[in-house]
VEXNU-283122 format. One line per field, with one value per residue (C-alpha): residue number from 1; residue in three letters; chain; x, y negated, z. Coordinates in nm, 2 decimals, always signed. Each point is the difference from the previous one (the first is absolute). Example, Ala and Ser with C-alpha at 12.3 -4.5 7.8 and 13.67 -1.06 7.14 Angstrom:
<nodes>
n: 1, 2
res: Ala, Ser
chain: A, A
u: +1.23, +0.14
v: +0.45, -0.34
w: +0.78, -0.07
</nodes>
This chain:
<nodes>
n: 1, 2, 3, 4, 5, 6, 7, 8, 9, 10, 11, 12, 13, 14, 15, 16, 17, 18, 19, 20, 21, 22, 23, 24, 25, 26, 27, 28, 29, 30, 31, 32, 33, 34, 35, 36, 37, 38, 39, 40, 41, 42, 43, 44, 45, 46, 47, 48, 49, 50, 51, 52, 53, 54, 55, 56, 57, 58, 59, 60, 61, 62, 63, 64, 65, 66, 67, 68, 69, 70, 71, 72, 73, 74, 75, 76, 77, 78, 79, 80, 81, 82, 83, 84, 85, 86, 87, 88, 89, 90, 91, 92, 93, 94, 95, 96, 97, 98, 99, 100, 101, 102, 103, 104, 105, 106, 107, 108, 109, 110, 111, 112, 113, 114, 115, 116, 117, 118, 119, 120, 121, 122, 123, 124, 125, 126, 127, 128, 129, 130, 131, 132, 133, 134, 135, 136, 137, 138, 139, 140, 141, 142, 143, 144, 145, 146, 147, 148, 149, 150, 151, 152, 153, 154, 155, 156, 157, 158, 159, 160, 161, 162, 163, 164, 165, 166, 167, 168, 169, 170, 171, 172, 173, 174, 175, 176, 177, 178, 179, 180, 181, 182, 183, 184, 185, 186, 187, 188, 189, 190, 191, 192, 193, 194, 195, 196, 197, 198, 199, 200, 201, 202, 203, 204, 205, 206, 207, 208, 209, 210, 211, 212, 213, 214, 215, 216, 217, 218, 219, 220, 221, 222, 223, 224, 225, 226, 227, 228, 229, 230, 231, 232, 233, 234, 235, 236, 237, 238, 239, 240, 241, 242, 243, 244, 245, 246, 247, 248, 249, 250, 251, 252, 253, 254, 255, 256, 257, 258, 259, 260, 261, 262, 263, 264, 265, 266, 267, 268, 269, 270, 271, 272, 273, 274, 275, 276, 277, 278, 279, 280, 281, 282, 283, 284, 285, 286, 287, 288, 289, 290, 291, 292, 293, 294, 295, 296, 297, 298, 299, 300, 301, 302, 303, 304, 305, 306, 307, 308, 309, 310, 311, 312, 313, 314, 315, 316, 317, 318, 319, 320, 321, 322, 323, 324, 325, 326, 327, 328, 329, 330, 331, 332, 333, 334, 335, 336, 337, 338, 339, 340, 341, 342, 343, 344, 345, 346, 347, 348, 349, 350, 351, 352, 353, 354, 355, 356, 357, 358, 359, 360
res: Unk, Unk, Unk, Unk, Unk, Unk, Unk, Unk, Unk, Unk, Unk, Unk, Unk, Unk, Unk, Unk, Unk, Unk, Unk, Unk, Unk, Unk, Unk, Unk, Unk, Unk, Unk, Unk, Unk, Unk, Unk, Unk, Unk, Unk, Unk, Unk, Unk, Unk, Unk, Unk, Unk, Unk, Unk, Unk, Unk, Unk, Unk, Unk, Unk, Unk, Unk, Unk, Unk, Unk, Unk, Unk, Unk, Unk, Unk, Unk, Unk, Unk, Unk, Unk, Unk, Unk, Unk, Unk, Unk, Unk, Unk, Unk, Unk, Unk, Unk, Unk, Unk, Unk, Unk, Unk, Unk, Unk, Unk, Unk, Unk, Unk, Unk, Unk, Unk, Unk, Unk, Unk, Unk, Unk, Unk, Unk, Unk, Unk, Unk, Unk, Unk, Unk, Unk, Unk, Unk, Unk, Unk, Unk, Unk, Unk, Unk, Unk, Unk, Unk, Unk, Unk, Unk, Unk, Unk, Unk, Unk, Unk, Unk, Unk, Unk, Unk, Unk, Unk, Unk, Unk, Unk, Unk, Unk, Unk, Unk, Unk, Unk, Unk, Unk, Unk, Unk, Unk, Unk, Unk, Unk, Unk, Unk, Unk, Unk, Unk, Unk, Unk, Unk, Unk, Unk, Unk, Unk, Unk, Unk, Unk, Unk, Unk, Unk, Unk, Unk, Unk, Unk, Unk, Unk, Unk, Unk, Unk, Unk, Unk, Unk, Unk, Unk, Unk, Unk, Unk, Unk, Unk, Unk, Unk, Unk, Unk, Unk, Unk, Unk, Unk, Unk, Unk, Unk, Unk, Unk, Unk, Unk, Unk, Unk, Unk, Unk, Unk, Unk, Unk, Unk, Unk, Unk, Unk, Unk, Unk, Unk, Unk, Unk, Unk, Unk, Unk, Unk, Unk, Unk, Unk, Unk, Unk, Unk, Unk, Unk, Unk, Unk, Unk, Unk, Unk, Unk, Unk, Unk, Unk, Unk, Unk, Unk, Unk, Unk, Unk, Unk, Unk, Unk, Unk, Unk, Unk, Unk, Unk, Unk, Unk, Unk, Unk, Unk, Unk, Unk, Unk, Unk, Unk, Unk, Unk, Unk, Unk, Unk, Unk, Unk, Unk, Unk, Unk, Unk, Unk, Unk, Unk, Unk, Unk, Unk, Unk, Unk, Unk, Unk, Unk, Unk, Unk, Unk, Unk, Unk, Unk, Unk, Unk, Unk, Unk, Unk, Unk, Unk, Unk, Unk, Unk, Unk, Unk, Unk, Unk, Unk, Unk, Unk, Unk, Unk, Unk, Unk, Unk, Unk, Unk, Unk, Unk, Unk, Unk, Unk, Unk, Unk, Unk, Unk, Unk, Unk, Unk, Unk, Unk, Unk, Unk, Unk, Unk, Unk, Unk, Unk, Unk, Unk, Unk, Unk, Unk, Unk, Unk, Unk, Unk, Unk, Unk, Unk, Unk, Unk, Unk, Unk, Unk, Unk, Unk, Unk, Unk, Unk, Unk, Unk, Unk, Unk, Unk, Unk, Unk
chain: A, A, A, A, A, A, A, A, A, A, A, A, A, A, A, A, A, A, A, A, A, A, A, A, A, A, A, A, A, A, A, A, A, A, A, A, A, A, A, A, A, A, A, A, A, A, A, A, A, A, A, A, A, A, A, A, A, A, A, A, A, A, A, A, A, A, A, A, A, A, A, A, A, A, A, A, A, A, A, A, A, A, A, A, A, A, A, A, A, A, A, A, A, A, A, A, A, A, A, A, A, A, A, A, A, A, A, A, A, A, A, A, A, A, A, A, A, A, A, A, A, A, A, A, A, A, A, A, A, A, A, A, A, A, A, A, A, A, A, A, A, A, A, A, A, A, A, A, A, A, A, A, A, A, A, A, A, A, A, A, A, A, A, A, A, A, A, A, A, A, A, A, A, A, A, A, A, A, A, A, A, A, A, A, A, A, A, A, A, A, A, A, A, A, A, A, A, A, A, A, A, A, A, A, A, A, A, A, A, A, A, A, A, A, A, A, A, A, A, A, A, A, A, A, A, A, A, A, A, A, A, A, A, A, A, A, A, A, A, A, A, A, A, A, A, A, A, A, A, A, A, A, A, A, A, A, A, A, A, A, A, A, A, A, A, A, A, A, A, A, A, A, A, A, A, A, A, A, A, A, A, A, A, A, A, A, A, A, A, A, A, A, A, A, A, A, A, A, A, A, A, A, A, A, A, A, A, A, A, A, A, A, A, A, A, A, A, A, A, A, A, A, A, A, A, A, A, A, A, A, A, A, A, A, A, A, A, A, A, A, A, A, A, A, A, A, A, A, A, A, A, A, A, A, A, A, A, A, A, A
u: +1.58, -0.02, -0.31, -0.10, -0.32, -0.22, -0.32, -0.28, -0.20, -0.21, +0.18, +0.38, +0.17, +0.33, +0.20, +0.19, +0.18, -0.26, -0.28, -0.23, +0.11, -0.10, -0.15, +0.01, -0.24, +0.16, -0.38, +0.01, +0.30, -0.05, +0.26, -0.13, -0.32, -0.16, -0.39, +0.15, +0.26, -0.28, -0.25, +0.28, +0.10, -0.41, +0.04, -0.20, +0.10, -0.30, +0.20, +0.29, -0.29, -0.13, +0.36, +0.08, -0.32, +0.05, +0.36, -0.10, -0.28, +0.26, +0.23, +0.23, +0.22, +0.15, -0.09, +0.16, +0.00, +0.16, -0.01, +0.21, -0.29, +0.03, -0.24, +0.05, -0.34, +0.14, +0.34, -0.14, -0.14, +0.28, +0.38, +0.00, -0.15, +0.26, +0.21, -0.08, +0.10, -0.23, -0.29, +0.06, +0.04, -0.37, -0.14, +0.19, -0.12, -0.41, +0.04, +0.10, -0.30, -0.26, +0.15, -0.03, -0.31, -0.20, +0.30, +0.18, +0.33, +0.31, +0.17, +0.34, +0.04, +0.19, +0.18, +0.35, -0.09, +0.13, -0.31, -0.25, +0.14, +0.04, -0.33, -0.14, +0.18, -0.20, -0.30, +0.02, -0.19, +0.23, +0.29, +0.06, +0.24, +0.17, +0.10, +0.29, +0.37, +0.31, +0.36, +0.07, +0.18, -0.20, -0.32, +0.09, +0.13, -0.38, -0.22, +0.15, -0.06, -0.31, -0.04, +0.16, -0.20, -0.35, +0.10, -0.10, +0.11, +0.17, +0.00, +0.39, +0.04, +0.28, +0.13, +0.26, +0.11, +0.15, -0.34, -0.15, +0.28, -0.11, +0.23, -0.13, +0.26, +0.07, -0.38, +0.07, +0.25, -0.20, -0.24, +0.29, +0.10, -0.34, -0.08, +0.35, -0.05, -0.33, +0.19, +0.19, -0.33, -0.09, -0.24, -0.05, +0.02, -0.31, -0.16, +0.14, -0.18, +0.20, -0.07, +0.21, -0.08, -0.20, +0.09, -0.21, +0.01, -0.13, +0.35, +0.23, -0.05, +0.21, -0.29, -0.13, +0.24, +0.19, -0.20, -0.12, +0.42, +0.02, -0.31, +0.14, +0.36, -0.21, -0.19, +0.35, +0.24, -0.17, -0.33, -0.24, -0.32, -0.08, -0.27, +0.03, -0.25, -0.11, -0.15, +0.35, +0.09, -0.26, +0.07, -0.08, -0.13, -0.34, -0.21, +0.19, -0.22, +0.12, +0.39, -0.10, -0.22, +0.30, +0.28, -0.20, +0.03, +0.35, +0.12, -0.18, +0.14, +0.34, -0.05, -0.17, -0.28, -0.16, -0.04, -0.16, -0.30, -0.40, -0.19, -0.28, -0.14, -0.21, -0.35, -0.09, -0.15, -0.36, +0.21, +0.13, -0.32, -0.14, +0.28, -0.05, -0.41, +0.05, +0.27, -0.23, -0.30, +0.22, +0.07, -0.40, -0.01, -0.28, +0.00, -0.28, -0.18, +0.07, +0.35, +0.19, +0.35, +0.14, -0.13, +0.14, +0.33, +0.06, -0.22, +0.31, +0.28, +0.06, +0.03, -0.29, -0.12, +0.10, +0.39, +0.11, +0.34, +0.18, +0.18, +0.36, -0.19, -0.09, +0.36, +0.06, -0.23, +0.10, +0.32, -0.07, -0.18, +0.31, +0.22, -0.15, -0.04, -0.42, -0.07, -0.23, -0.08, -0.26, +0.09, +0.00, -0.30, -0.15, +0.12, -0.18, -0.35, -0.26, -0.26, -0.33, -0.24, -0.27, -0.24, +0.16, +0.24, -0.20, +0.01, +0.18, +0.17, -0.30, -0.16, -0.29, -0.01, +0.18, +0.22, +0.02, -0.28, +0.03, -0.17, -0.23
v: -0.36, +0.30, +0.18, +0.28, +0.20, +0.19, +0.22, +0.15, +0.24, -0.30, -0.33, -0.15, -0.23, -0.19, -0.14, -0.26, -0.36, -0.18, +0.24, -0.07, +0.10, +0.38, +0.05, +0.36, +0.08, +0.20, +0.10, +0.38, +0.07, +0.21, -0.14, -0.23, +0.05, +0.24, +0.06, +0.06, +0.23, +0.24, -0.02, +0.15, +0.23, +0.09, +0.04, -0.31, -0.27, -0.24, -0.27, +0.09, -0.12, -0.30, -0.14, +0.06, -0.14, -0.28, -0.07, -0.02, -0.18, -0.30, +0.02, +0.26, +0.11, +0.31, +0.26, +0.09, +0.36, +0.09, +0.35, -0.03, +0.16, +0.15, +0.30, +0.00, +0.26, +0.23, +0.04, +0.10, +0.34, +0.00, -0.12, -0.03, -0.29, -0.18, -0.04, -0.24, +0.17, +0.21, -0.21, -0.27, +0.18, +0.12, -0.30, -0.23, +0.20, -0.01, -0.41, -0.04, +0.23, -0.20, -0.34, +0.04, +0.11, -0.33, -0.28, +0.02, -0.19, +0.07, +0.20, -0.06, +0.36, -0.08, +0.29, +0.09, +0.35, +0.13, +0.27, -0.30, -0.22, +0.28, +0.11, -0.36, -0.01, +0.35, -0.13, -0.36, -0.13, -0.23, -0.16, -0.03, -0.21, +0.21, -0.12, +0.03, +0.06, -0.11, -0.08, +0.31, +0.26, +0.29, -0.21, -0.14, +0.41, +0.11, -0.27, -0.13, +0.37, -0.04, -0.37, +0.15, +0.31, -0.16, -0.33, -0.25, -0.35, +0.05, -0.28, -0.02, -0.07, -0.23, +0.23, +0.27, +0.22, -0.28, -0.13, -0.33, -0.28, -0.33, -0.13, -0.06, +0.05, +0.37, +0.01, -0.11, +0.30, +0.26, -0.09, -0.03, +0.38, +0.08, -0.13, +0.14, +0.37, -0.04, -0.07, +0.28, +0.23, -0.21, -0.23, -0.33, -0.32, -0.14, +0.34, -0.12, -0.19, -0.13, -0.06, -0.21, +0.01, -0.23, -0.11, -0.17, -0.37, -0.01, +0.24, -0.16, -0.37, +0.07, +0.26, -0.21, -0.15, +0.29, +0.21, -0.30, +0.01, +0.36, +0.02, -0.25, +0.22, +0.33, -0.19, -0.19, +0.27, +0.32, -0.07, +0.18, -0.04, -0.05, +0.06, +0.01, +0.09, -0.34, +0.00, +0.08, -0.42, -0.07, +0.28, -0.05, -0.37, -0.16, -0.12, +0.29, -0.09, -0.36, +0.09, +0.25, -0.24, -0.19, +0.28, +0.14, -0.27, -0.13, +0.36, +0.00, -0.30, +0.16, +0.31, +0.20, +0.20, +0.23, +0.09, +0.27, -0.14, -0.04, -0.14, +0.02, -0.23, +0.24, -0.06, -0.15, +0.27, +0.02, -0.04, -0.35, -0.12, +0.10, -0.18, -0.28, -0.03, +0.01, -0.28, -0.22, +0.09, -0.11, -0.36, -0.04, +0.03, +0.14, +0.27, +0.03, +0.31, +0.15, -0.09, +0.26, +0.14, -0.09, -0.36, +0.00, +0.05, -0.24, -0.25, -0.02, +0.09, +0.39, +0.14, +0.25, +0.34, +0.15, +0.08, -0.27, -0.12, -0.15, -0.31, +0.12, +0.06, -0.32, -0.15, +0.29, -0.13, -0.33, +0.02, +0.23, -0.36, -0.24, +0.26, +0.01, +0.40, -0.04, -0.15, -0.32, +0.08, +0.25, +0.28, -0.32, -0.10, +0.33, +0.05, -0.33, +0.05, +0.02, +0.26, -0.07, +0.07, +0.29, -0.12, -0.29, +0.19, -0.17, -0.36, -0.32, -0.27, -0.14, +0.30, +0.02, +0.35, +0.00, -0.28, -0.42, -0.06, -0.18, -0.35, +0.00
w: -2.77, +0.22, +0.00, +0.21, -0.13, +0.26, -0.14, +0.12, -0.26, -0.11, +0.12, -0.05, +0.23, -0.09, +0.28, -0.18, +0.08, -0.25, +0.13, +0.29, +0.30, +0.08, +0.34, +0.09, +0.25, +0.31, +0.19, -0.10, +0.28, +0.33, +0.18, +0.34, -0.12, +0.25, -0.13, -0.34, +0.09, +0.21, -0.31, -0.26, +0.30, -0.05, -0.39, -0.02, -0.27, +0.04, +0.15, -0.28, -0.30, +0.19, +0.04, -0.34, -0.14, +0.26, -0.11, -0.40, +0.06, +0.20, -0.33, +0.09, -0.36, +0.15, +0.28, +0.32, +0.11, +0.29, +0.10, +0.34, +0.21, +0.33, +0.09, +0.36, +0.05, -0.27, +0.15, +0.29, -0.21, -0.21, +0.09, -0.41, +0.01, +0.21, -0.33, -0.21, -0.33, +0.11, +0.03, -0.32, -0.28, +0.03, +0.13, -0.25, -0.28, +0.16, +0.07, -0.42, -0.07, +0.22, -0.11, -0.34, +0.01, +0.13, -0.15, -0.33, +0.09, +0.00, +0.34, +0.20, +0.12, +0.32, +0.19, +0.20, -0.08, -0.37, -0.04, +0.12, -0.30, -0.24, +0.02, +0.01, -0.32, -0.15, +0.14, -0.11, -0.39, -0.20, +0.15, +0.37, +0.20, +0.26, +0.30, +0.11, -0.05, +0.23, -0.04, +0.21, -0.25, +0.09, -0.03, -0.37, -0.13, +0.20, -0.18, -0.30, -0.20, +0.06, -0.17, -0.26, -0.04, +0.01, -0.20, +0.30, +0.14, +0.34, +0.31, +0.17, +0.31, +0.07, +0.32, +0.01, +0.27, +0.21, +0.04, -0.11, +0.00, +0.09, -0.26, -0.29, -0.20, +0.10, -0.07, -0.36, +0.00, +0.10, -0.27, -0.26, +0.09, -0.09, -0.30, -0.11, +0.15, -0.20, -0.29, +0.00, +0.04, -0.37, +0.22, -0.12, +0.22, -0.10, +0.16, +0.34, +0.22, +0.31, +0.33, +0.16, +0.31, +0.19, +0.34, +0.23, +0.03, +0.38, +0.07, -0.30, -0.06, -0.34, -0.10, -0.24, -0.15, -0.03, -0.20, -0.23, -0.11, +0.00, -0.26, -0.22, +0.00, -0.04, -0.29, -0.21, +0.07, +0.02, -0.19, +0.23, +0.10, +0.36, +0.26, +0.39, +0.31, +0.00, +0.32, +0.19, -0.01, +0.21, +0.26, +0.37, -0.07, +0.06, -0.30, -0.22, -0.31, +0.00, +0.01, -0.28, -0.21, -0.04, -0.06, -0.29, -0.22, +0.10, -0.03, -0.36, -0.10, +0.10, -0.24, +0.19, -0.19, +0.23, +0.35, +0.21, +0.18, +0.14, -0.25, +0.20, +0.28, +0.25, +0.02, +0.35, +0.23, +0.22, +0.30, -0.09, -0.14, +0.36, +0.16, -0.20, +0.01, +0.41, -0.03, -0.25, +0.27, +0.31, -0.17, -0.03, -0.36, -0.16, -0.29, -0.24, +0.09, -0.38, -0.03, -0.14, +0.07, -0.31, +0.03, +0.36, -0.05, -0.31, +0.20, +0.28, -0.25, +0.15, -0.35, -0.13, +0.11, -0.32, -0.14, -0.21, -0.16, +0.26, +0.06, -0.15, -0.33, -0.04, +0.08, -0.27, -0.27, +0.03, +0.00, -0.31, -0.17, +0.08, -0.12, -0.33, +0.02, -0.02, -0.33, +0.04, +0.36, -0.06, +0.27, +0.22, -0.12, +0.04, +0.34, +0.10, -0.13, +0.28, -0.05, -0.04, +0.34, -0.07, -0.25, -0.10, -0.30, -0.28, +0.18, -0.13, +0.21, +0.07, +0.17, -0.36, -0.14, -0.39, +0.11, -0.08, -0.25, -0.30, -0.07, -0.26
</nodes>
C-alpha cells in the first residue's frame, strides 16, 4: 500500500489508501481574503493563530500556508514590494514560525515562489508537504531539487504549459510525466501526491464523474496518492456544502485520500443574530428576556457563535466509518458526543450528579 508520511516536530500524519482520509486545512492563505491580507501587511499574525487553532480544533491532519500576500500600502513606499519573490520568502518563513507556535500539526507549505518554499522548508519542524509542482519543465527542474534536498512529499499538479485540459486523460498524463521526472530526481511515487484537477460540476456536468475515474487510474496504474481543492466541484452553485458533502465521500470511495479544504464552519456573527431577533420580533414571538446567543442560534438551527467543524467533516468522518479506516467507529463516535452545558460535566442521563444509581 502506498503511504505518504508528513511530520511535524511532535506529530506524524500518513496519507494512505487504508488510512483515514487527511483533510488539510487551507484557512492560513491571503488570497481574497481582504482583512487578513491588511493585518500581515501590519506584521500582525493574530488572525494567522486563531485560524490555525480553529482549523485543528475541526480535525484538520495537515496545515495550509499560503504566503501569496499582496502589500498594496507597502508598495506604495517601496516599488520592491510589488514582486512577489520579494515579499514571500520572509513572510512564508514568519507564517511557519507563528503557526507552529500555537498548533503542533503537520504544514503544506504552499508557494509559486521557489525562495517562499525553500525557506518554508528551513523554517518548517519534521516533515512538510510542499505544495506544489507542475508538469511545466521549468517548474519540475525549479521544484523537484528542492524535494530532494529537504527529504519531503511533494503535491503534482496535473497541468502543464498548455494549461488545464478538460480531458481527463491528458490529465492522467501530465501526472504520469511527473511522477517519472520525479523518478529520475530518485523521488519515490509514494512521495507524490496528485492533484488531478477538479472541475466544476455547475460548468462540466462530467466533473464528477471524471475525476472519480481519473483517481482510480492515478491509484491502479501509477500508485499515488491524491488530494484536490475540494471546494472547486461545487463552484458557482447554491447550497455549495450539500454538492460538497456528497463529493467527499464518493471521491473517497474513488481513491481519493486527501483534499485541500475549510474544516471549519464560521461562527454566526452579531449582525445576523440582530437580523434574526428583529425577524423573530416582527412574527410576534416572544424571547425569554435571558436567552443567550448561543442558545438562539441552535434554537432556530443558524449554527453557533463559536468555530466549529463544519458540515464536510462530518461527511468526512463518516465516510471514514463505512470505509473501515476508523477502527470500531470511535473518531465517529467522538465527533458525535454533545458536551455537557456549564455545570452539568459530572451529570448522568438523568440529569443526578455521579450518574444512574445503583439499587440496593
Amino acid at each position: 500500500m502506498t503511504r505518504t508520511t508528513v511530520e511535524s516536530k511532535t506529530r506524524t500524519v500518513t496519507i494512505g489508501f487504508d488510512e483515514p482520509f487527511c483533510v488539510i486545512g487551507e484557512r492560513i492563505n491571503p488570497t481574497g481574503r481582504k482583512i487578513l491580507n491588511e493585518e500581515l501587511e501590519r506584521g500582525d499574525f493574530s488572525r494567522v493563530e486563531s485560524d490555525a487553532l480553529g482549523q485543528a480544533a475541526a480535525g484538520a491532519s495537515v496545515l495550509d500556508i499560503n504566503s501569496g500576500a499582496v502589500f498594496s500600502g507597502k508598495m506604495a513606499e517601496d516599488p520592491r514590494y510589488a514582486d512577489n519573490n520579494f515579499v514571500e520568502p520572509t513572510l512564508m518563513k514568519q507564517l511557519v514560525e507563528v503557526v507552529q507556535g500555537v498548533v503542533d500539526l503537520p504544514l503544506c507549505i504552499d508557494s509559486s515562489v521557489p525562495g517562499a518554499l525553500e525557506n518554508g522548508l528551513a523554517a518548517a519542524e519534521g516533515r512538510p508537504l510542499l505544495n506544489s509542482v507542475t508538469g511545466e519543465e521549468e517548474r519540475m527542474e525549479m521544484v523537484l531539487p528542492l524535494v530532494k534536498k529537504y527529504n519531503v512529499p511533494v503535491v503534482a499538479i496535473s497541468n502543464d504549459d498548455t494549461g488545464i485540459s478538460e480531458d481527463p486523460d491528458v490529465r492522467f498524463a501530465v501526472a504520469k510525466r511527473i511522477v517519472e521526472r520525479a523518478a529520475d530526481f530518485g523521488i519515490p511515487a509514494h512521495d507524490i501526491v496528485v492533484d488531478p484537477l477538479v472541475m466544476p460540476v455547475g460548468a462540466m456536468g462530467t466533473a464528477g464523474r471524471q475525476v472519480f475515474t481519473l483517481v482510480r487510474r492515478l491509484r491502479e496504474e501509477l500508485g499515488v496518492n491524491t488530494t484536490c481543492g475540494a471546494s472547486n466541484i461545487s463552484f458557482g452553485l447554491p447550497n455549495r456544502h450539500g454538492i460538497n458533502n456528497a463529493f467527499l465521500p464518493m471521491a473517497i470511495e474513488a481513491g481519493m485520500t486527501s483534499a485541500i479544504m475549510n474544516p471549519v464552519a464560521l461562527p454566526i456573527g452579531p449582525k445576523r443574530i440582530a437580523e434574526k431577533k428583529a425577524a423573530i420580533e416582527a412574527a410576534g414571538i416572544i424571547l425569554p428576556e435571558d436567552i443567550d446567543d448561543e442558545t438562539l442560534v441552535q434554537l432556530f438551527g443558524m449554527g453557533s457563535t463559536k468555530p466549529r467543524a463544519g458540515k464536510e467533516m462530518e461527511a468526512i468522518r463518516a465516510a471514514n466509518f463505512l470505509m473501515n479506516h476508523d477502527d470500531g467507529g470511535a473518531a465517529w463516535i467522538s465527533f458525535n458526543k454533545v458536551a455537557p452545558k456549564a455545570g452539568h460535566e459530572n451529570r448522568g442521563r438523568a440529569g443526578r450528579s455521579g450518574g444512574r444509581r445503583r439499587r440496593a
